[in-house]
C-alpha angles and dihedrals in degrees: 000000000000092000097057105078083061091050089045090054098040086049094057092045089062097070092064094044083118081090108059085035086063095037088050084063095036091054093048091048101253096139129019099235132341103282098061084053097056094044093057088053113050099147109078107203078074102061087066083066108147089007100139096064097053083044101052087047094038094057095049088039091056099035098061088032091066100026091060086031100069087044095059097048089072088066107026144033104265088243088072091036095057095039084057096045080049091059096044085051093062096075095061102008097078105045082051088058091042089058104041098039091051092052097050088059094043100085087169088071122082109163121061102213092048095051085048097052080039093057097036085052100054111027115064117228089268102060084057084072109050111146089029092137100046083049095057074058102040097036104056095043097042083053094046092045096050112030082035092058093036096041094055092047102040081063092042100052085033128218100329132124087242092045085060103042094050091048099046085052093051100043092045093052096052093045094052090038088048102048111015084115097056094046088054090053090056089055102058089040091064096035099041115090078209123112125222125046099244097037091064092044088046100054095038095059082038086062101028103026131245096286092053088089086069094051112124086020089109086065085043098054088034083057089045096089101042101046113037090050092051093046098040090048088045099051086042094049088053091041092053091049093058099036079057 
């Protein structure tokens, strides 16, 4: 029963997986800005392309973060707790990136199980985990920013509805602010046939410019409020039912 306030809250962030799916192809220079991109998907069911993968890891992801993550609290500032549930997240976190973010710029591929048999087939283990070393990095500190922030003032303002909505907000903006670079940096690891971390990174700001790794961060930031609130209310709403 421990584990269901994370589903619950996987399982809300999914409806507003339209937005990863644009800033995968923002961040690998699709489109130009965010505009040309939502002009060029109008049709909004495809923009869930790919949905089901993220949604299978996430649950379980979610589910083992919080539920390690409350536990922790009673030990430890929430600042340590979600830097350690970042740490735990590295050994399933990244394949299931790998996956996901492949098959959103594969427009060849249509159907999710053969792309996956396709992708198991032909890529070893370790490729799965390209940008391993720049998440031990991005994950930790990603944890320790959001459920840190969110944790501390979630005990300041105290159990409310608004409590949760300002501190999920909060907490959202400065993660994304924080970090958008580094995410950006995962993607073209484990999209780039180029070997070597800073070689990618080197040739990618050499073609697109430095600013480019903040490039798809204004539709982050634009998702923040709606969906950290309805996931964070969500997930504290499960987890009362059960504490009760």
């Amino acid at each position: 029963m421990d584990f269901i306030p994370g589903l619950v809250q996987a399982s809300v962030r999914m409806l507003f997986y339209p937005f990863d799916y644009a800033k995968i192809h923002l961040q690998k220079n699709r489109f130009p800005n965010t505009w040309a991109f939502m002009r060029a998907h109008q049709n909004p069911i495809h923009l869930y392309r790919g949905v089901g993968i993220p949604w299978f890891f996430t649950s379980i992801d979610r589910a083992l973060q919080f539920y390690c993550y409350e536990r922790l609290n009673i030990f430890m500032n929430p600042f340590f707790s979600g830097a350690l549930c970042g740490l735990l997240q590295n050994a399933y976190y990244l394949p299931m990136n790998f996956l996901m973010t492949n098959y959103i710029l594969d427009s060849s591929q249509h159907r999710v199980f053969p792309f996956l048999r396709t992708m198991f087939q032909k890529h070893s283990l370790q490729t799965f985990y390209r940008g391993f070393k720049t998440e031990c990095i991005r994950l930790p500190l990603c944890t320790c920013i959001f459920l840190g922030v969110y944790g501390n003032l979630r005990s300041h303002w105290g159990s409310s509805q608004s409590s949760y909505v300002a501190s999920a907000t909060i907490a959202g903006m400065t993660l994304w602010g924080t970090t958008y670079p580094l995410d950006c940096w995962r993607t073209l690891m484990q999209t780039s046939k180029t070997k070597g971390y800073f070689r990618v990174l080197q040739n990618h700001v050499k073609k697109h410019g430095i600013f480019s790794l903040w490039r798809g961060l204004p539709i982050i930031l634009l998702r923040v409020l709606p969906c950290y609130t309805m996931t964070m209310l969500a997930y504290e709403a499960a987890r009362k039912c059960i504490t009760q």
